[in-house]
N, C-alpha and C positions, 0 to 999 in steps of 0.2 A: 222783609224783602218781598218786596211786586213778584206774580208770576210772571214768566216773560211769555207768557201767553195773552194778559193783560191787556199787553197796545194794541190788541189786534179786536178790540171791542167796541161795537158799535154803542155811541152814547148820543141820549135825546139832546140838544141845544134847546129847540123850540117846538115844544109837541102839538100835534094840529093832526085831529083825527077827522072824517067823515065816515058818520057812520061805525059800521067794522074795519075801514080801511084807515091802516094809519100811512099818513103825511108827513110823517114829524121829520122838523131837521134837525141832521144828526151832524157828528162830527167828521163822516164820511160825507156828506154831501156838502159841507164847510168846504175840507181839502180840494173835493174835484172843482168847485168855484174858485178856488184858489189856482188848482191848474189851468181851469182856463183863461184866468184871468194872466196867469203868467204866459200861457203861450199868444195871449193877445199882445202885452208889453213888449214880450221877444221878437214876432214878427214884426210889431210897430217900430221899434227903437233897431230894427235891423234893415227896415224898408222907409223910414221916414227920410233917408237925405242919399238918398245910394250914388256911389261916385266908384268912377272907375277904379280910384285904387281902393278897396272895401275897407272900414274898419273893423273895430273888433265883434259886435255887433249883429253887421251886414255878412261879414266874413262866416259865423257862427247860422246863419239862416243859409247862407248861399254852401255852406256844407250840408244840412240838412237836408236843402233841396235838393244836389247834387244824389247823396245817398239815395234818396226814396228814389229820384227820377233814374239812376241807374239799376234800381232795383225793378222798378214796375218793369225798363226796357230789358232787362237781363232775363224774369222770370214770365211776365206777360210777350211782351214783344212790343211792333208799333200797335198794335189793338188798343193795349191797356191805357196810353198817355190821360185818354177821356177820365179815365178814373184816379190820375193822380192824388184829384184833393180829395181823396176818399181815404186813398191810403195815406193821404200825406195827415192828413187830422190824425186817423188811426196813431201811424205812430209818435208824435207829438206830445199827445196825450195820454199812451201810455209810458211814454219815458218822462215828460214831467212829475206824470205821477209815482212812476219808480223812484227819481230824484228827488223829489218833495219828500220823501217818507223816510229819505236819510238823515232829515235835520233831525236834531233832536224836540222829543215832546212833539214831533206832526203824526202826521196817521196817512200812515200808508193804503189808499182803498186798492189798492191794484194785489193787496193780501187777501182780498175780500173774494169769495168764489163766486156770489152771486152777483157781483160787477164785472168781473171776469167773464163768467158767464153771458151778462148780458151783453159784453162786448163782441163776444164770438158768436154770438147767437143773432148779431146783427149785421154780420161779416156773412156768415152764413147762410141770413135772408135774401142780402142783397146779393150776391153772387148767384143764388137759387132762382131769383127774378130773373137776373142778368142772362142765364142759362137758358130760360123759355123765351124771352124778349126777343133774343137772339136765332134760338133756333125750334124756339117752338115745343110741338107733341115729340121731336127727332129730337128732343136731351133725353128722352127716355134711354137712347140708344147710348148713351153713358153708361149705363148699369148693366153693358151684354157688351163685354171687352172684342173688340173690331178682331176677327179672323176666329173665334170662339166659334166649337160645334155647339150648332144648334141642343143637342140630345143634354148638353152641360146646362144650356139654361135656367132650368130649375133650380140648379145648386149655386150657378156663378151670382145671379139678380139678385136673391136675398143676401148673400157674402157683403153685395157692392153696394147694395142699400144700407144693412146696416154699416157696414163700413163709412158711406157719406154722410149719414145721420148720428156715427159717433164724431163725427169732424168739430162744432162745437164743444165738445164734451172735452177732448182731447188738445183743444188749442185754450180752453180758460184753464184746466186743470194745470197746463206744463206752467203760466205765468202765475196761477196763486200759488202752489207748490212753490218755485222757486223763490219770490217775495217771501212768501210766509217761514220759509226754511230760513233765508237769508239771516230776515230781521231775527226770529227767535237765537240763531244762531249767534248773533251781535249780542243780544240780551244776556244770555249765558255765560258767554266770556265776559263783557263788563261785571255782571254781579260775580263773577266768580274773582274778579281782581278788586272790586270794595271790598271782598273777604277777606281775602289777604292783606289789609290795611298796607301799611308800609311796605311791604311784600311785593305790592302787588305792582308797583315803580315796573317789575319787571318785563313785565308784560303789556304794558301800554303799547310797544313796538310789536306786539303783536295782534295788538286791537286794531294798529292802524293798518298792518297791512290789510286784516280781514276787512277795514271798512274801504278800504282802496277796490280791495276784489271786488265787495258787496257793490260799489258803484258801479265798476265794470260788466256785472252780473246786469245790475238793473239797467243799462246801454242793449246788452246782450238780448236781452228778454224783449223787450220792446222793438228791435231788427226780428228777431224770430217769430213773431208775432203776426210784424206786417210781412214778413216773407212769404209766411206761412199763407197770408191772406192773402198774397201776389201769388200761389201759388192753386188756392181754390179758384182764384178770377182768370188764371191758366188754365183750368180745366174748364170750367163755363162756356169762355170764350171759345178755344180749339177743340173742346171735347175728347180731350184723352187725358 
């Protein structure tokens, strides 16, 4: 029996070093060309003949669109719309690659923390830009909560700094946590019903709900995600 810690390993395909820096592709950079190769087909095959009465398809993008754009207007405002297709890739791509990592034998990279990472940490550049582009040396004044005495400063600026500087930290950990729980948790009960050979008939109805939830989970993650991100590009913008 595989550990069910196992699928969550990065493996060379095609190793290509320079130097000390390794290149190599792996079977996590496989799947994420796989997502975006899927999320090009989906918006292709959903935007290639659009007619007023949608198909299934068109139907399926003009909901996704619907979500993100009530999302950016609900947590940004009018400000935000400039950065739809920021947040709209954002979530796309990490829900394909939540869904991808359901089929069996893919590889889930959105388990991976230092992809996670890099996705928040790039959520968090940009918004950081967005923050001074906007308002300049006065983002500083983020970090000294509006009506705050003065004599508190000292204590409140460091609170608020490291507080926005765990924001990263804090938004890759909730989705590889939840992925990597997820999947492990799938693992465990399937082997645990090959054990039970004949037995294990029983429990199929309960693989399948977990793997119904585990879908729902991996929807879940991916709105939380970019919320979360509608929600930094909320403070940037309005400064509070």
């Amino acid at each position: 029996m595989h550990s069910p810690l196992e699928q969550f390993t990065v493996k060379t395909l095609i190793p290509f070093h320079i130097g000390d820096v390794d290149l190599s592709f792996t079977n996590s950079s496989l799947f994420m060309m796989i997502s975006a190769l899927g999320i090009f087909f989906f918006l292709g095959l959903g935007l290639r003949k659009p007619s007023v009465v949608p198909g299934r398809f068109q139907s399926l993008v003009e909901m996704a669109y619907e979500l993100v754009s009530t999302m950016i207007q609900d947590n940004v405002g009018h400000d935000g719309k400039r950065y739809f297709p920021f947040i709209f890739s954002i979530f796309l791509f990490v829900l394909f690659g939540n869904l991808l990592g359901m089929i069996p034998y893919a590889f889930t990279f959105t388990s991976q923390i230092i992809l996670t990472l890099g996705l928040a940490s790039l959520v968090f550049i940009v918004v950081t830009c967005i923050g001074f582009i906007k308002h300049g040396f006065k983002f500083f004044k983020f970090f000294l909560p509006e009506g705050a005495p003065l004599f508190m400063a000292p204590i409140l600026i460091p609170i608020e700094i490291i507080s926005y500087l765990s924001r990263p930290i804090s938004l890759s950990i909730r989705l590889f946590a939840n992925m990597m729980a997820g999947h492990t948790m799938l693992k465990v009960f399937a082997l645990f019903t090959m054990l039970l050979g004949i037995y294990g008939i029983s429990t199929i109805l309960l693989n399948t709900v977990l793997i119904g939830f585990e879908v729902l989970v991996a929807f879940l993650q991916a709105y939380v995600f970019s919320v979360l991100s509608c929600l930094y590009l909320s403070d940037a913008i309005h400064m509070h």
